[in-house]
Each structure stands twice: as structure tokens, then as C-alpha cells.
GUZAVO-416409 format. One record per residue (C-alpha): residue number from 1; x, y, z. Coordinates in pm, 1 decimal, padded with zeros to 6 digits. Example, Ala and Ser with C-alpha at 12.3 -4.5 7.8 and 13.67 -1.06 7.14 Angstrom:
// GUZAVO-416409
<1, <01230.0, -00450.0, 00780.0>>,
<2, <01367.0, -00106.0, 00714.0>>,
***
This chain:
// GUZAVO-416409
<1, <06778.5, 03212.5, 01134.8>>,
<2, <06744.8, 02880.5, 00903.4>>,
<3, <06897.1, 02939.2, 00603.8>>,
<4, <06715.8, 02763.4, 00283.2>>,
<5, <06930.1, 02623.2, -00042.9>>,
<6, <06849.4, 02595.1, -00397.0>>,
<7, <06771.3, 02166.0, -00446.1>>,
<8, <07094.2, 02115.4, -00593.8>>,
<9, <07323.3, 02360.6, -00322.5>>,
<10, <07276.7, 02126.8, 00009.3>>,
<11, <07580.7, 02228.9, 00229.6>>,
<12, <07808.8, 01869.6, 00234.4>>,
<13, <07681.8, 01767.0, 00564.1>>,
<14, <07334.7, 01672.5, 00397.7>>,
<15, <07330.7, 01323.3, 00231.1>>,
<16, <07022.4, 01162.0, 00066.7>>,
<17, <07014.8, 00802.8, -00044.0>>,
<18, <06710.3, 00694.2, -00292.2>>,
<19, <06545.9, 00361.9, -00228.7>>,
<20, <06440.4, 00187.8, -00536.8>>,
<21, <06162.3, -00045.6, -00410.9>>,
<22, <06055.4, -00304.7, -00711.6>>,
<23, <05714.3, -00220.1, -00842.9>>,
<24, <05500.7, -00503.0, -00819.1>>,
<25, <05393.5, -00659.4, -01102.6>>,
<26, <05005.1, -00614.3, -01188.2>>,
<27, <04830.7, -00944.1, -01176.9>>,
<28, <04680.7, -01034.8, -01537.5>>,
<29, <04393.0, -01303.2, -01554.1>>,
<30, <04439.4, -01638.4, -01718.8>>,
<31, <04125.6, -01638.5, -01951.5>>,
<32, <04004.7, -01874.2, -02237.0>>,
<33, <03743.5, -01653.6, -02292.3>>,
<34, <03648.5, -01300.3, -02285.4>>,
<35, <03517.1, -01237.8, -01876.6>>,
<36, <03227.1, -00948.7, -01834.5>>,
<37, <03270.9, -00771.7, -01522.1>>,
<38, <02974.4, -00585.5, -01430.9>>,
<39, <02734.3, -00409.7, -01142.4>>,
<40, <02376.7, -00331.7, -01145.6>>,
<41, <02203.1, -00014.4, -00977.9>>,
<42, <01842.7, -00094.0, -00943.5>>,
<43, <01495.9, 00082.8, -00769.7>>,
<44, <01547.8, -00194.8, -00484.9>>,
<45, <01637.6, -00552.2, -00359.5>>,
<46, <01373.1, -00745.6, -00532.9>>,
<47, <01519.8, -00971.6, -00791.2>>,
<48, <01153.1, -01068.7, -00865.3>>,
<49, <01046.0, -00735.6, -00933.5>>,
<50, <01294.6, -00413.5, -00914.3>>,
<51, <01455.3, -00294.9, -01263.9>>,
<52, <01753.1, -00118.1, -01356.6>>,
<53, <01880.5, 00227.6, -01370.1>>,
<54, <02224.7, 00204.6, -01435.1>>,
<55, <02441.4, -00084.2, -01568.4>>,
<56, <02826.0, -00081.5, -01610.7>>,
<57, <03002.3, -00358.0, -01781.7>>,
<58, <03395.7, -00433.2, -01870.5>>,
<59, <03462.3, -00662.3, -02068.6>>,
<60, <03810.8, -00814.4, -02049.4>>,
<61, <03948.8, -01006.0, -02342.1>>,
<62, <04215.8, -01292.0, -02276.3>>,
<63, <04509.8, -01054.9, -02465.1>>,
<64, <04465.8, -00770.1, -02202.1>>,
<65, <04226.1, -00551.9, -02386.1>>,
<66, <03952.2, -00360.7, -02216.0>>,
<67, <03619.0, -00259.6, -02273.0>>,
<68, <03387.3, -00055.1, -02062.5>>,
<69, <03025.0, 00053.0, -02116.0>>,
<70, <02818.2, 00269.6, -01886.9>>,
<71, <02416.7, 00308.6, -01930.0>>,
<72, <02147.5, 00504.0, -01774.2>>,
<73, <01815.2, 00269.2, -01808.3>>,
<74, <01450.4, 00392.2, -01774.7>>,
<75, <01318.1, 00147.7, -01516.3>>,
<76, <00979.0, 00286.9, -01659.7>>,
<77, <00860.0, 00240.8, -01246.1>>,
<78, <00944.2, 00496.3, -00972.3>>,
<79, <01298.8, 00525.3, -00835.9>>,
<80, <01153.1, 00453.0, -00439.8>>,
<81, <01376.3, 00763.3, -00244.0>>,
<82, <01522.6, 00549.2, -00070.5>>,
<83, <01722.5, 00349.2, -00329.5>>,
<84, <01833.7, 00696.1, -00460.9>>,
<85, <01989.5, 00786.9, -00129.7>>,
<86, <02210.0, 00490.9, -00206.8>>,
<87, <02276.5, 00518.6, -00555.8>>,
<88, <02211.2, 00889.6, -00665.0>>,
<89, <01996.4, 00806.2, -00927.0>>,
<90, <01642.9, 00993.9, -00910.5>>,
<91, <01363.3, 00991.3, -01162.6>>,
<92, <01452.0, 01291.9, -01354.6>>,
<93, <01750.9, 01170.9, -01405.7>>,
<94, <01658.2, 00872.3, -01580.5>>,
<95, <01361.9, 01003.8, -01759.2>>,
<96, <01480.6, 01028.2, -02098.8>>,
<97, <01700.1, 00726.4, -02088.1>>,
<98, <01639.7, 00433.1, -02334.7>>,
<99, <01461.1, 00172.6, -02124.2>>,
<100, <01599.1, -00189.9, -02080.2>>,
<101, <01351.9, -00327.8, -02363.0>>,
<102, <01577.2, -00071.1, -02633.5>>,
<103, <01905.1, -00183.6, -02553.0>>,
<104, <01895.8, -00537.4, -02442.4>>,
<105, <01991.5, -00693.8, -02791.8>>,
<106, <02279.2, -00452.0, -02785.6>>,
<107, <02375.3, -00548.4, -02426.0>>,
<108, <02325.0, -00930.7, -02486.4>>,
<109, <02560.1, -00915.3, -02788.7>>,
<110, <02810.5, -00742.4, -02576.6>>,
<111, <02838.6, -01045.5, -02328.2>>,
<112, <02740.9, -01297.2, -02618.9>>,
<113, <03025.9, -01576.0, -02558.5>>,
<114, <03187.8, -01428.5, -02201.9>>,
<115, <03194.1, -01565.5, -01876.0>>,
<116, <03029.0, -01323.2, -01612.7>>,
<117, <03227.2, -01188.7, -01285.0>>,
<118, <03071.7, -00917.5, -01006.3>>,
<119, <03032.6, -00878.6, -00681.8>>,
<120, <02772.8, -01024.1, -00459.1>>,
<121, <02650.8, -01099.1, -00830.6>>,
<122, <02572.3, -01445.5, -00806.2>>,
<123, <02307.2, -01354.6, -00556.8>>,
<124, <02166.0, -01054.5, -00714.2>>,
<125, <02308.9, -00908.2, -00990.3>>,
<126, <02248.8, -01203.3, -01261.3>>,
<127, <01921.0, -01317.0, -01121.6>>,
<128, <01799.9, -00932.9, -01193.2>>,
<129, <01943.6, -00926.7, -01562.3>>,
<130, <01868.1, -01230.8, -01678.2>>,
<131, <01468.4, -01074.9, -01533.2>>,
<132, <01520.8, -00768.9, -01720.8>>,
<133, <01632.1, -01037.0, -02049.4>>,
<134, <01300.8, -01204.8, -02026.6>>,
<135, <01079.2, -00956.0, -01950.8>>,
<136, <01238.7, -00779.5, -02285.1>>,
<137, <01127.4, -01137.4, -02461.5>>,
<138, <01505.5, -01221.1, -02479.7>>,
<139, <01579.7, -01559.3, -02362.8>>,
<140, <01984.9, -01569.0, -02329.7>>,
<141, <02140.8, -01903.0, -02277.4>>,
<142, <02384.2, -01868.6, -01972.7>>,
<143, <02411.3, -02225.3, -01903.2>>,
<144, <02776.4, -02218.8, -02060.6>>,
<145, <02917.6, -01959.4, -01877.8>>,
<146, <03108.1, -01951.2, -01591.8>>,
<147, <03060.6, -01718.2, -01294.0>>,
<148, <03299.6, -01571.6, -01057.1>>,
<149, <03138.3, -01364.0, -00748.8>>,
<150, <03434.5, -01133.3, -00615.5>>,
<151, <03239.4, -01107.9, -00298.7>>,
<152, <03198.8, -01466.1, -00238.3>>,
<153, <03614.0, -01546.2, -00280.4>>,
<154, <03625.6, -01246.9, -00051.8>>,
<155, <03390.1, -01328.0, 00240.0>>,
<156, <03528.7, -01689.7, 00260.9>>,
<157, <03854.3, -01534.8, 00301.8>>,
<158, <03830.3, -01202.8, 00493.3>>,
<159, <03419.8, -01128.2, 00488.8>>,
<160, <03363.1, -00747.1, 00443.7>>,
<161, <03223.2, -00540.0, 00157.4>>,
<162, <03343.7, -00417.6, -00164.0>>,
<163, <03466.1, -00067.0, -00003.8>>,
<164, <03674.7, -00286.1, 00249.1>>,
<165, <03785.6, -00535.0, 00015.8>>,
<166, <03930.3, -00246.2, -00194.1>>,
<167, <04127.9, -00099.2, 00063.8>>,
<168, <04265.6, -00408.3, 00204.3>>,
<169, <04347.7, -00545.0, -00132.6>>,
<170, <04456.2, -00273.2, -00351.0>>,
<171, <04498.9, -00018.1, -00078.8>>,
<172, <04261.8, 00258.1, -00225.3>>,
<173, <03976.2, 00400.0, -00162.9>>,
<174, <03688.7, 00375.9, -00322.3>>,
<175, <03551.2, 00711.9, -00441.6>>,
<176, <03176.3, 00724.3, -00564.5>>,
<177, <03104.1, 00387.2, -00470.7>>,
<178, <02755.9, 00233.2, -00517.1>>,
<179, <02780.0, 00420.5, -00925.4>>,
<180, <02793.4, 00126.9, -01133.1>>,
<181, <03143.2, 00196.0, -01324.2>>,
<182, <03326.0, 00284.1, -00997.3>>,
<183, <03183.6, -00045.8, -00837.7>>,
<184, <03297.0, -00256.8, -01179.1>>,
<185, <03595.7, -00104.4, -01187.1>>,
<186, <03695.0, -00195.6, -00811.0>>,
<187, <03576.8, -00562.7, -00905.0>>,
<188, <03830.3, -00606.3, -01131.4>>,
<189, <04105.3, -00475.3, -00954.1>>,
<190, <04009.6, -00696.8, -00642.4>>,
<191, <03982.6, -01030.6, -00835.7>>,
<192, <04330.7, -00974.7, -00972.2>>,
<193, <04473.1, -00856.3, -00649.6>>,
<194, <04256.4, -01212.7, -00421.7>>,
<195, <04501.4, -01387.3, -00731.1>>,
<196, <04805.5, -01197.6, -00595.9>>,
<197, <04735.1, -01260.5, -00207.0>>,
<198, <04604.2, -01622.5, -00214.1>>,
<199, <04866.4, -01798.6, -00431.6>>,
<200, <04850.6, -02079.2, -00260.8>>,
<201, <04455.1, -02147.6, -00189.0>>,
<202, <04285.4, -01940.0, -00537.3>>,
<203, <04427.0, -02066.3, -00901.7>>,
<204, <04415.4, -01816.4, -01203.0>>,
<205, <04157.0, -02012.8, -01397.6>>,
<206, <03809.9, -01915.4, -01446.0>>,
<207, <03708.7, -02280.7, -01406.4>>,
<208, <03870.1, -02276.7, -01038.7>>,
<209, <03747.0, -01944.3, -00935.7>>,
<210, <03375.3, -02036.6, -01087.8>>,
<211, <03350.0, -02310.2, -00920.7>>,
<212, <03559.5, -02154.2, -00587.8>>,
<213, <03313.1, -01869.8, -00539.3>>,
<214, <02964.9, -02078.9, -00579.5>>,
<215, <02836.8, -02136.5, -00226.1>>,
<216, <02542.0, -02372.3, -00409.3>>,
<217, <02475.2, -02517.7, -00748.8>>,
<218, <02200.1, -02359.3, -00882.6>>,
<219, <01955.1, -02458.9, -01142.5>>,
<220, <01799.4, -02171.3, -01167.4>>,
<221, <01931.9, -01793.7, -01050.8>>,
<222, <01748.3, -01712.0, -00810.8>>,
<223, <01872.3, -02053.1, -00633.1>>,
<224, <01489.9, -02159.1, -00594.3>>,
<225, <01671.7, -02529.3, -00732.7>>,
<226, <01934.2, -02674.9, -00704.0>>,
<227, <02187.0, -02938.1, -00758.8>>,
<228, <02224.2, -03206.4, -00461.4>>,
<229, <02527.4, -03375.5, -00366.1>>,
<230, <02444.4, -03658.9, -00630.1>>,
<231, <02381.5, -03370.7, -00917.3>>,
<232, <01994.4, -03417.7, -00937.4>>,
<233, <01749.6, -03115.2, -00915.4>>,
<234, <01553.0, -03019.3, -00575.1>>,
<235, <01397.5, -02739.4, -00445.6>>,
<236, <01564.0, -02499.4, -00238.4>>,
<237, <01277.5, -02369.1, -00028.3>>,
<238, <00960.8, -02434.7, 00145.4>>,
<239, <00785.1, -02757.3, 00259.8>>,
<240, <00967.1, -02942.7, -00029.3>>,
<241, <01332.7, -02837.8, 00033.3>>,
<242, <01544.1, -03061.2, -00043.7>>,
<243, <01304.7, -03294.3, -00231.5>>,
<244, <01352.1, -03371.9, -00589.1>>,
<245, <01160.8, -03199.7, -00855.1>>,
<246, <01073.6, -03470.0, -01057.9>>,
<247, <00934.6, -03615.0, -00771.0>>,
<248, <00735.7, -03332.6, -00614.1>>,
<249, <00576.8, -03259.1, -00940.3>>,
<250, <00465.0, -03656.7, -00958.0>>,
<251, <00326.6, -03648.7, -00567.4>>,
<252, <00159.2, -03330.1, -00571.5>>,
<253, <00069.4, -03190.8, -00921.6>>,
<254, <-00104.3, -02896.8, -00819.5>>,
<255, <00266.2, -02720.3, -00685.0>>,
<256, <00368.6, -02646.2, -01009.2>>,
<257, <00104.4, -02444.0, -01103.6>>,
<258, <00122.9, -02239.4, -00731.9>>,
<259, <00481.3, -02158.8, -00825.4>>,
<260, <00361.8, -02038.4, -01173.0>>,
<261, <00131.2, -01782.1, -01057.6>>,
<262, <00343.2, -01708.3, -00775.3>>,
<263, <00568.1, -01460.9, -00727.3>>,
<264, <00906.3, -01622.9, -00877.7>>,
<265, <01090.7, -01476.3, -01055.0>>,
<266, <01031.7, -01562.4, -01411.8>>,
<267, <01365.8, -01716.2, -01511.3>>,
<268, <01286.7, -01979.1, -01168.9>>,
<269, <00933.4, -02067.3, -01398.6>>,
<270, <01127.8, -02127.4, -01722.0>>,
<271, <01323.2, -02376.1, -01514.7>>,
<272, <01071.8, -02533.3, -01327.8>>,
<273, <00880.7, -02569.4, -01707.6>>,
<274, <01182.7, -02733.9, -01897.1>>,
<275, <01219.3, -02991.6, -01612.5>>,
<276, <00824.7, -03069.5, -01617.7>>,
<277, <00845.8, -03116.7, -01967.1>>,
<278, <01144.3, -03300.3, -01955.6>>,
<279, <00982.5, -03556.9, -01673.4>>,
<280, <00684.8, -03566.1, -01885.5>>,
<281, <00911.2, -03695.5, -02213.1>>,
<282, <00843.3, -03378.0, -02463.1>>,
<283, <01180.5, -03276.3, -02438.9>>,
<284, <01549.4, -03421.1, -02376.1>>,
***
């Protein structure tokens, strides 16, 4: 028969000795500004084309504070079923939601003044907002800001996805992954805990990790042009890759206007204009 005892009633030959294990201390990011974390569900992979159905953003000031917005968007297009199997965001579900158009000035005054952080956002996310921006006739200047793609510092480090990245740096999983709070959320948390396992390679400075987790310079988003090795503007694509842009709009006229009725994405076109007009001495 095994007898049982009260907690406190252990006969003597029992002994118990508590561990007291330090709790690490959570890693806090050096800002100079307010940083925007944020993650995009969309009706696909087109940055060209595709809209939004659900954007989360937190918005971390440099004292600590938090703020975190969730919003259901009206992509006003169908939700293809195939993006909802990912997301678990169907039609009716978004079919009395405000649509981009009605809350982008809120939205842009949100992340008015803060540098921008996501993952695999560099790529994707930001091309696809700053789209949703213009096609809303809002024309936000993000050429001040600095950008810091989680999944970038991750894959030249350890190269897996944001559900892997969470377990092996924070040692959680990630439950409801691919909403866009839980996949903000998780963002944060990893770039604070790359800062806590790469002391000695990433630097807590927004600068560093900017500049750390660019792959390319980009002129525009969608990385259609970008900077060469000298800091002057080429395309990124095509039979002119690598040429400048000043120059391929001298030798062959005719490509700007195939790239403006083409299907670019129109924040590339904005780009492509300002440099033509530029070259052609309207504007500094």
C-alpha cells in the first residue's frame, strides 16, 4: 500500500532542494525613433495587383511603450479560395469591412515618422502597402525610414520561416500563425531575441540592422532599380539589368513608356518618372 502525505507532512527521509535559475533579462530595442512592426494578409502573392484583408501593426516607441492595431480591409476583389486556406479570411468575412481607401489616412498617420520592421517584408509586405497608399491617391514618403526584415537577419543566420524562427528563438510555438497580429507579434519577439543570440555579429541599432537585413539597395520597392556598387540607379531586370537608367532612357526612349503601361507596380512608375524628369532637368 503507498501511503500519501499532506504537502507539508513528508516523512524525514524526503528532502527537496529548489533551484533558483536567473530569469533572463528580456531584450529591449535601442530606438531613436518609434519602429512599426507589422504583417499583411492579402488575396495572393502579387505585389502588382493583390490587396489586403487584414493588417496588424505595433508600434514600439523608444521608452518601451506599445501599440497594436488590428484591421479587417475590404479588398473590394474576390478572396481566391486558395489564399483563404492560408489565412482564414473568406469573403463574407470581410464584406462589411471599411476598404483600404477609408482608412489609409488613419493608417499613414499611425506610421507617420517610424521606421518599418516585418518579416519577409522587404520583399512583399511594403511593396504591397505602399500599392494600396497609391492606389488610395496617398503618396507617403518612405525614403527616410529605415527597414529591418526579421526574415532576412534570420535566413542569413539559420534560414527557416517565421514558425521555426519562433521556436528556435523564443522557444514557443506559434499558435494561429499566418493571422496578422499573431505573425506581428512573433516578429517582435524574434528581432529582440536575433539581438540576444548574435551579440557579437547583430548591433542594437536600427541603422545596423537596416542596413544588416537589406540583401539589395533598392530604389524602388519592388527592387525593379537599384543602387550599384558606386550608388547610381540601374535596372534590376530584363535586357537592361544592370544598365543605368539615365542611360537606358537616353539609348532607347521608347522603354520608358513599355514600363508605364506595363504591369509594374505603380510605386516602380513613380520612380522610374522622378528619375526621367530628373535626367531631363525639371526637377533636382
Amino acid at each position: 500500500m503507498v501511503r500519501s502525505y499532506p504537502f507539508f507532512m513528508f516523512p524525514i527521509h524526503y528532502q527537496f532542494s529548489i533551484i533558483h535559475y536567473p530569469l533572463k533579462k528580456e531584450m529591449k530595442l535601442n530606438l531613436k525613433n518609434p519602429i512599426v512592426f507589422f504583417d499583411l494578409e492579402t488575396t495572393g502573392t502579387n505585389i502588382n495587383t493583390d490587396r489586403i484583408v487584414e493588417i496588424c501593426y505595433l508600434k514600439v516607441y523608444p521608452n518601451g511603450n506599445e501599440e497594436a492595431k488590428t484591421l479587417r480591409i475590404n479588398p473590394e476583389m474576390h478572396i481566391p479560395e486558395a489564399s483563404s486556406a492560408v489565412h482564414g479570411i473568406f469573403d463574407a468575412d470581410v464584406v462589411d469591412c471599411p476598404t483600404f481607401k477609408e482608412v489609409a489616412k488613419d493608417i499613414a498617420k499611425d506610421i507617420e515618422g517610424a521606421d518599418i520592421a516585418g518579416f519577409n517584408s522587404n520583399r512583399f509586405d511594403v511593396p504591397v502597402l505602399v500599392e494600396e497608399f497609391l492606389r488610395a491617391g496617398i503618396d507617403i514618403d518612405l525614403t527616410k525610414r529605415k527597414f529591418v526584415d526579421v526574415q532576412v537577419i534570420y535566413h542569413k543566420l539559420e534560414q527557416r520561416t517565421l514558425s521555426a524562427a519562433y521556436k528556435f528563438y523564443c522557444g514557443k510555438n506559434l499558435e494561429d500563425a499566418h493571422t496578422a497580429e499573431a505573425d506581428t507579434r512573433a516578429t517582435y519577439e524574434v528581432l529582440k531575441a536575433q539581438l540576444d543570440h548574435y551579440p557579437e555579429v547583430l548591433e542594437n541599432d536600427i541603422n545596423f540592422l537596416s542596413e544588416y537585413s537589406t540583401y539589395s539597395k533598392n530604389v524602388d520597392f519592388a527592387g525593379r532599380i537599384v543602387y550599384d556598387d558606386k550608388g547610381v540607379e540601374v535596372f534590376n531586370f530584363g535586357k537592361y539589368k544592370g544598365i543605368p537608367v539615365s542611360e537606358v532612357l537616353l539609348r532607347d526612349p521608347g522603354y520608358y513608356g513599355w514600363i508605364m503601361n506595363g504591369d509594374f507596380t505603380l510605386n516602380t512608375k513613380n520612380v522610374l518618372t522622378k528619375i526621367r524628369l530628373r535626367e531631363n532637368g525639371l526637377t533636382k
